[in-house]
C-alpha positions as CSV (number, residue, x, y, z in Angstrom):
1,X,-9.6,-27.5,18.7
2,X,-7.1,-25.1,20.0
3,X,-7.9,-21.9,21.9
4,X,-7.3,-19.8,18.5
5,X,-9.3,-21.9,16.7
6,X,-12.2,-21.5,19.4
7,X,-12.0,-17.8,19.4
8,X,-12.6,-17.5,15.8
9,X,-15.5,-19.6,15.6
10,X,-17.2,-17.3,18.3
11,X,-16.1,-14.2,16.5
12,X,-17.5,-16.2,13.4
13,X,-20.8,-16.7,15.0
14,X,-21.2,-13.4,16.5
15,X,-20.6,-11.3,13.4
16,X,-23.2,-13.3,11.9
17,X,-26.0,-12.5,14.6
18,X,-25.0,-9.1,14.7
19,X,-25.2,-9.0,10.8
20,X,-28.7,-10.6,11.2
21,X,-29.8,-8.5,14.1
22,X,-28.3,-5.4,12.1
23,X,-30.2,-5.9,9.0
24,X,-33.5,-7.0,10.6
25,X,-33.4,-3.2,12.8
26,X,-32.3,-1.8,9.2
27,X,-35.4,-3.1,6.9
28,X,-38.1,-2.5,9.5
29,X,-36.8,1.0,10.3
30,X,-36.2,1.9,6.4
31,X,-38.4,5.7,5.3
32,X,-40.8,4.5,2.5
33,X,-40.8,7.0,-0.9
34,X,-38.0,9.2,-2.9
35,X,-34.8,7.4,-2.5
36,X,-32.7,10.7,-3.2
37,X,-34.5,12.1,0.0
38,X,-33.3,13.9,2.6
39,X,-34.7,11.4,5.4
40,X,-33.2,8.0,3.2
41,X,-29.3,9.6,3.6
42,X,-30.6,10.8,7.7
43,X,-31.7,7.3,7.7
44,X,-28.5,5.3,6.5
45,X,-26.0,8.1,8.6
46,X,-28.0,6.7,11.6
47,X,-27.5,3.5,10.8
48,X,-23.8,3.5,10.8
49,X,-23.8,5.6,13.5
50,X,-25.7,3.2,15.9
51,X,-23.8,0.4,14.0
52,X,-20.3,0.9,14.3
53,X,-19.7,1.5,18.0
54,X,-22.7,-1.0,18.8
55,X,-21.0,-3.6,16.7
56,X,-17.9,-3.0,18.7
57,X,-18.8,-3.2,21.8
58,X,-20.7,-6.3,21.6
59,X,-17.7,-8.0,20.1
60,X,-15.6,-7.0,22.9
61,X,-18.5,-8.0,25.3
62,X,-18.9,-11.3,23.9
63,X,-14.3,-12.4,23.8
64,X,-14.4,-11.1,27.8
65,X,-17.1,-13.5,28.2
66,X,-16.0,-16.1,25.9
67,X,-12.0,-16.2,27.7
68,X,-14.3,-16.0,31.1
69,X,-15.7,-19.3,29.6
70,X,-12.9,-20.7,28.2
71,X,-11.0,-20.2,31.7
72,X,-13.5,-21.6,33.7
73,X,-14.1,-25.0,31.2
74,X,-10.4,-25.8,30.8
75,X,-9.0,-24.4,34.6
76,X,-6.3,-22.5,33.3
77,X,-5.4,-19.0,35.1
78,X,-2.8,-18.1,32.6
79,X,-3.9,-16.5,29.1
80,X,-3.1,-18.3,26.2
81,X,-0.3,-16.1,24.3
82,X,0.3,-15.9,20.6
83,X,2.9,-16.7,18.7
84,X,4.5,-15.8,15.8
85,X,2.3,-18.7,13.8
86,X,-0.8,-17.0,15.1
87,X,-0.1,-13.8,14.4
88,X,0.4,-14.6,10.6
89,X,-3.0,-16.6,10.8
90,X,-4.1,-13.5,11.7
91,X,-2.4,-11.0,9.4
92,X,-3.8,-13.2,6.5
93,X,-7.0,-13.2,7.6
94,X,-6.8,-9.4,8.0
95,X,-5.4,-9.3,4.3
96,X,-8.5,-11.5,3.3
97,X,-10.9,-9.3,4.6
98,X,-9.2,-6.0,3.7
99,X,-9.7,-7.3,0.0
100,X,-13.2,-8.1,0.3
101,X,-13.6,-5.0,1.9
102,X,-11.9,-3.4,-1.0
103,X,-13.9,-4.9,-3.4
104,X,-16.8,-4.6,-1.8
105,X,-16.3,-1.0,-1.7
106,X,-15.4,-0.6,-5.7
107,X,-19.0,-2.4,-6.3
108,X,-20.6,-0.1,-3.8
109,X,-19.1,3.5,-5.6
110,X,-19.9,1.3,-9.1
111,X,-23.4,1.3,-8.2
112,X,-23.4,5.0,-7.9
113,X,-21.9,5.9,-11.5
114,X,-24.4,2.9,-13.3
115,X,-27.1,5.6,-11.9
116,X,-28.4,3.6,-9.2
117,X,-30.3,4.9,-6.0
118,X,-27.8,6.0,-2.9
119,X,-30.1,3.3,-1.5
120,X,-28.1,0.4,-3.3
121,X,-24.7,1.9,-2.5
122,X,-25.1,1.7,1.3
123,X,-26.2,-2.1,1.2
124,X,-23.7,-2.9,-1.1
125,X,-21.3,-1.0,1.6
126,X,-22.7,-2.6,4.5
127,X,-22.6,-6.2,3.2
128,X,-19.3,-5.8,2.1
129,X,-18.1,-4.5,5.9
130,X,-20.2,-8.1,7.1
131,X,-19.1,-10.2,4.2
132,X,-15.2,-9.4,5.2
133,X,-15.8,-9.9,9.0
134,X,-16.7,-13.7,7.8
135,X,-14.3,-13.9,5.0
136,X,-11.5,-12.8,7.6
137,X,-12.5,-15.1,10.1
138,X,-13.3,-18.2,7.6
139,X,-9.9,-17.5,6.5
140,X,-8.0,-17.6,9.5
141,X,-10.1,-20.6,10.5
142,X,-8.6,-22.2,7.7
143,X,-5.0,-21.7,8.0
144,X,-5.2,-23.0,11.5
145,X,-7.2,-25.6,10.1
146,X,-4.3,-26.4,7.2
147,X,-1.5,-26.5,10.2
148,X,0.2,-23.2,8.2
């Protein structure tokens, strides 16, 4: 397994323990009662608050100390660069993820014109942002898997 390959298995496996840590913090912390209330929409705009920078700087956290890893397993001082190959791998992987995104979005606004609670729309959203973190990396995993 190449270096590439490595890296997106770790980015694979941490979005899905942040994911799981995420939602775990989210249902224990979730305001019982009206669903149009003013505390549920306080409650959701904290979430992403606390999720989006936390999210990013555990990712960044765990590539410095996966390449420390990686360095110190294989003895190599120089950092692997990419090459063109790669950075398609990773452009479609980005494309696969923007789409689930995308359609994870539409369901997520859907929700909210079929008359459901706000409550719906901002799981929908959130499992949609997770769902095209794993698509994206399962993706790319699999073109360098394939030999594109």
């Amino acid at each position: 397994m190449s270096y590439h390959e490595r890296r997106v298995v770790v980015s694979l496996i941490s979005t899905i323990l942040i994911a799981a840590f995420y939602w775990v913090y989210v249902f224990q912390r979730f305001p019982q009662g009206n669903a149009y209330s003013v505390d549920v929409f306080h409650f959701w705009g904290s979430s992403v608050f606390a999720l989006v920078p936390v999210s990013i700087v555990v990712q960044i956290v765990i590539d410095i100390v996966f390449s420390m890893a990686h360095s110190m397993a294989t003895k190599e001082r120089d950092r692997r660069f990419t090459d063109e190959r790669d950075k398609l791998i990773q452009l479609r992987g980005l494309r696969s993820a923007l789409y689930t995104f995308t359609l994870g979005f539409t369901l997520a606004m859907g929700s909210l014109v079929i008359d459901m609670p706000p409550t719906v729309m901002f799981i929908v959203l959130f499992a949609s942002g997770f769902m095209a973190g794993l698509v994206g990396d399962i993706s790319q995993l699999y073109f360098y898997r394939r030999g594109f």
